[in-house]
C-alpha angles and dihedrals in degrees: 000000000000100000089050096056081044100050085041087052095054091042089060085034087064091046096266108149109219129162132224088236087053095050091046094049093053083047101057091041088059106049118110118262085262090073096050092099082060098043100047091062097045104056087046105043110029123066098238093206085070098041111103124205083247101060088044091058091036082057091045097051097045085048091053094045092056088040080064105050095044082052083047103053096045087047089051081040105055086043090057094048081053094047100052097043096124101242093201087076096053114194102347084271116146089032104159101019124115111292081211102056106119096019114107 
C-alpha cells in the first residue's frame, strides 16, 4: 500500500490529477480473489467519494489479519489432531478383531 500512495504522490507531484475514488477503485480491482468477501461490500455499500485510501488499508489490514487467524487455527488445529492420535492403536489395523487376544 505504500508504493501505491508513493507512486500516487509523485503523479500529483508531476501535475497528474487523480482522485482518491479513482485510486481506490484501481485498488479494489487489483486485489487478489481472497479479498473478494472485502471488496464486494465496499464498492456496494461505501460511498467511495468519501473513502479515503486510509480507511481502505485500515479494511485490508484488519481482513488479512482475520485471513490469518483463521490459517492459524486450522493449522494449530490440524497439530493437535496429530498430537492426540493414541499410538498404542497404530494404523487402525487389527479393528474388529478380539480386544483379549494376547491377555492371559
Amino acid at each position: 500500500m505504500t508504493l501505491v500512495v508513493g507512486m500516487v504522490n509523485q503523479m500529483k507531484s508531476h501535475g497528474e490529477d487523480i482522485s482518491d475514488r479513482r485510486v481506490v477503485e484501481k485498488i479494489l480491482r487489483s486485489l487478489p480473489s481472497r479479498f473478494d468477501s472485502l471488496v464486494v461490500p465496499i464498492e456496494e455499500t461505501k460511498d467511495l467519494d468519501a473513502y479515503s485510501m486510509d480507511e481502505l488499508q485500515a479494511s485490508l489490514i484488519s481482513h488479512e489479519h482475520r485471513l490469518g487467524r483463521y490459517n492459524d487455527d486450522s493449522l494449530e488445529n490440524a497439530f493437535e489432531t496429530q498430537v492426540t492420535i493414541n499410538p498404542r492403536r497404530g494404523s487402525g489395523r487389527g479393528k474388529g478383531r478380539n480386544p483379549r487376544r494376547g491377555q492371559s
